[in-house]
N, C-alpha and C positions, 0 to 999 in steps of 0.2 A: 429523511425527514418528510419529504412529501407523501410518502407509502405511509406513515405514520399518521400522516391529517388525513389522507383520504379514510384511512382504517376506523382512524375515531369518527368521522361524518357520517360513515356507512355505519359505522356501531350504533352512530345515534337516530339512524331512522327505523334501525331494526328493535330496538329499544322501545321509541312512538309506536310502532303496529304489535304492542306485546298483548295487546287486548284480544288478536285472535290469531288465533295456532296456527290457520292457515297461511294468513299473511306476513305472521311473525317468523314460521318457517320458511317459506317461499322468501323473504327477505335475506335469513340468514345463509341460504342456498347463494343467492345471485349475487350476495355480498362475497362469499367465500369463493366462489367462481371466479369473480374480478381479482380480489387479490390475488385468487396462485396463480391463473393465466398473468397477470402482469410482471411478472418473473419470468418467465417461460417466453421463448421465442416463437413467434409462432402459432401459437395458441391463441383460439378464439375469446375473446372477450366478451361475456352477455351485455354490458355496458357498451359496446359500441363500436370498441378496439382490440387492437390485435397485438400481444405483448411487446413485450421488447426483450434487448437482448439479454435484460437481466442478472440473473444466477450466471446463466452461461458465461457472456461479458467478463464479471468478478472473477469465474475462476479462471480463465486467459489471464488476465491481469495479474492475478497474484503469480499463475505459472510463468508470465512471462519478466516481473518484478523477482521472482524468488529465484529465476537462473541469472539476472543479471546483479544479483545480491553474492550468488555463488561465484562468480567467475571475479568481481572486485574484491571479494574476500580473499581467494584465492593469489589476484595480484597484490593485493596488502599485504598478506604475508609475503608473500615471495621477494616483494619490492622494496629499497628502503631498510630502515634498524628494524631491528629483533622489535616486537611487542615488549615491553620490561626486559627488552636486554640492556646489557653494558656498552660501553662507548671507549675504545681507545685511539692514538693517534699511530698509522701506520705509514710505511715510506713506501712509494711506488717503485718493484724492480721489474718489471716490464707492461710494455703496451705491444698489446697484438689488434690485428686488424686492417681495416684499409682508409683511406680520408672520411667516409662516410660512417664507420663502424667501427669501434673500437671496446675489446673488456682490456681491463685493467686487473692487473696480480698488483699484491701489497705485501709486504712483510709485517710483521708486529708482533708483538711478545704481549703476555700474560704469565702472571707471577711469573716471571721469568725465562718463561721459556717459551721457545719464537715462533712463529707457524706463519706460514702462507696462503693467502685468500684470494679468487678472482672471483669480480660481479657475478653480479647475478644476469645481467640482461648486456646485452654490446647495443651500445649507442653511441652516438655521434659527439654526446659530451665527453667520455670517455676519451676522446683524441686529443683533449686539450692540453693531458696530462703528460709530463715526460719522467723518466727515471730518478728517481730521488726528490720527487713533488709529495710532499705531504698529503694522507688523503685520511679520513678519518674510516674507522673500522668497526662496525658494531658485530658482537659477537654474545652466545647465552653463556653464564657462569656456570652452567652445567655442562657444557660442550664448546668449552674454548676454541677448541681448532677450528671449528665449521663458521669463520667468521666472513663478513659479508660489507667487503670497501663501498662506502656509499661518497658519494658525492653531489655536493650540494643541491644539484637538480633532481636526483631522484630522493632528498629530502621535502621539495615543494608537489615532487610525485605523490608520495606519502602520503602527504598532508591534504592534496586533493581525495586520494582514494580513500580517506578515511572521514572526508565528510561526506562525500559519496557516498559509501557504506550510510552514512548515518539516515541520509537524506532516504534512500532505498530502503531501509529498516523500517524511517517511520511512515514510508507509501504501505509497505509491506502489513505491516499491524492497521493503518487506514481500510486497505483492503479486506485483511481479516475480519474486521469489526462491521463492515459493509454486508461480507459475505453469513455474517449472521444474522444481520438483520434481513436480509433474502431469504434464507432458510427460515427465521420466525413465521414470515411471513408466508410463506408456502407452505409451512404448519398450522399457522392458524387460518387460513382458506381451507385446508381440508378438513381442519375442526369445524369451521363456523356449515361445510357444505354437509358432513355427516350430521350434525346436530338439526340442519336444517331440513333433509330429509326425513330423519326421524318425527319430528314435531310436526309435519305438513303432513306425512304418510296418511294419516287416518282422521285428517281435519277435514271439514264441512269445504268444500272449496268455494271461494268470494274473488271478485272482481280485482286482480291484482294490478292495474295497468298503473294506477294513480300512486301507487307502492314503486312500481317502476320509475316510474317519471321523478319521484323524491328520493332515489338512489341517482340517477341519471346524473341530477341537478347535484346532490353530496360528491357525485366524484368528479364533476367535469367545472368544481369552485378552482377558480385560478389558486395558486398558493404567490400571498406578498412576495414583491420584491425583497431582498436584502437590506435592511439599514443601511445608507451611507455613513459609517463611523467620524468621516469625517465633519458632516453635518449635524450627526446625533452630540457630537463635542463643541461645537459653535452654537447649537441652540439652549445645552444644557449651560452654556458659561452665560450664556444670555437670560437664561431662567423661562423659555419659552418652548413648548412644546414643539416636537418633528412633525412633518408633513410625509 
C-alpha cells in the first residue's frame, strides 16, 4: 500500500508539469527511477534513498514459506487418518520398541477379511499400548491392507498440521500477491523512465530543481497510521468522528 501512495503522489506531480515536455519528461524519468530502485536492493535512489530489500525479500519469503508448506504437507499425509479415508476399530498384537519409542502393529479386518498395520512414526505414546488394547485404524477403501493404527495423539498431530498447512497456504498466496505488486511496480518505473526519456529527448530544457523538490516532498509524505478498530467502534457507537 505504501508503494501504491507514493506512486499516485509522484503520478500527480508529473501530471502538474504536463505543460512542458521537458519537465513533464524529466518528472516521469526520476519518478520511474524511484520506484524500480525501491524494490531492488541496493540500488541508488534519485529521491534520496537506497532501495530496500524488496522483490528480493518476497521471493526468500515465499521459497522459504513454500518449503515449509512442502515438508507439513508431506507430514499430514504421512501422519494421522487417510485424507477421506475410512475409520475402523483394530486390536493391538504387538508393541516393539524401547521405554522412549515404541510402533505399534494392529490387526483389523475389512469386509471380512483381516490385515495387519504398523504406525507410521515410533513414539513414545505408542508405549502406553499393550496387546489386545483397542486402537482405531484408518485405512483408503481402495487399498484396504495399507492401513495406518492411529492413536489419539497423533489425531491432535493431525489436526495441528492441518492448520498449519492452512495457516502456510494463506502466508504463501499473501506473498504471492505481494510479489506482484513488486513486479507491477518495476514494470511500471521502467514504463514511466522510457516514456520519460523519450518526451525530454528533444525538449527545450528548463530549470528542473523546483520539479525536484515537489517529487522529493510527494515521496518522503509519511503514510497515516493504521485505525485503531477498536476506537473507530467506540466512536462510531458514540456517533462522533475518530481522531
Amino acid at each position: 500500500m505504501t508503494m501504491a501512495r507514493r506512486a499516485r503522489r509522484l503520478l500527480a506531480v508529473v501530471k502538474h508539469n504536463r505543460h512542458d515536455p521537458y519537465l513533464h519528461g524529466r518528472a516521469l524519468e526520476v519518478s520511474g527511477a524511484a520506484l524500480f530502485a525501491e524494490s531492488l536492493p541496493g540500488v541508488h535512489n534519485p529521491l534520496g534513498r537506497k532501495g530496500n530489500a524488496g522483490i528480493v525479500a518476497v521471493i526468500l519469503a515465499i521459497g522459504i514459506v513454500g518449503t515449509m508448506l512442502f515438508f507439513f504437507d508431506l507430514g499430514y499425509r504421512r501422519l494421522g487418518p487417510y485424507p477421506n479415508g475410512e475409520t475402523t476399530t483394530g486390536h493391538v498384537v504387538a508393541v516393539t520398541g524401547g521405554i522412549a519409542k515404541c510402533t505399534v502393529e494392529a490387526r483389523y479386518a475389512v469386509a471380512g477379511q483381516s490385515y495387519v498395520a504398523t504406525t507410521t512414526s515410533e513414539t513414545k505414546n505408542h508405549c502406553r499400548f499393550a496387546v489386545g488394547d483397542r486402537i482405531d485404524v484408518s485405512y483408503q477403501p481402495t487399498n484396504p491392507s495399507a492401513g495406518r493404527p492411529v492413536a489419539e495423539e497423533e489425531r491432535l498431530n493431525e489436526l495441528v498440521l492441518r492448520w498449519s498447512r492452512v495457516f502456510l497456504f494463506v502466508c504463501l498466496v499473501a506473498l504471492l500477491v505481494e510479489l506482484l505488486v513488486e513486479v507491477a511496480v518495476l514494470v511500471l518505473g521502467g514504463v514511466l523512465i522510457l516514456r520519460g526519456r523519450r518526451r525530454a529527448r528533444h525538449a527545450h530544457p528548463a530549470p528542473f530543481e523546483p520539479v525536484l523538490d515537489e517529487l522529493q516532498r510527494a515521496w518522503d509524505i509519511p503514510d497515516p497510521p493504521p485505525p485503531n478498530p477498536v476506537r473507530s467502534l467506540v466512536a462510531s457507537l458514540r456517533g462522533r468522528p475518530t481522531t
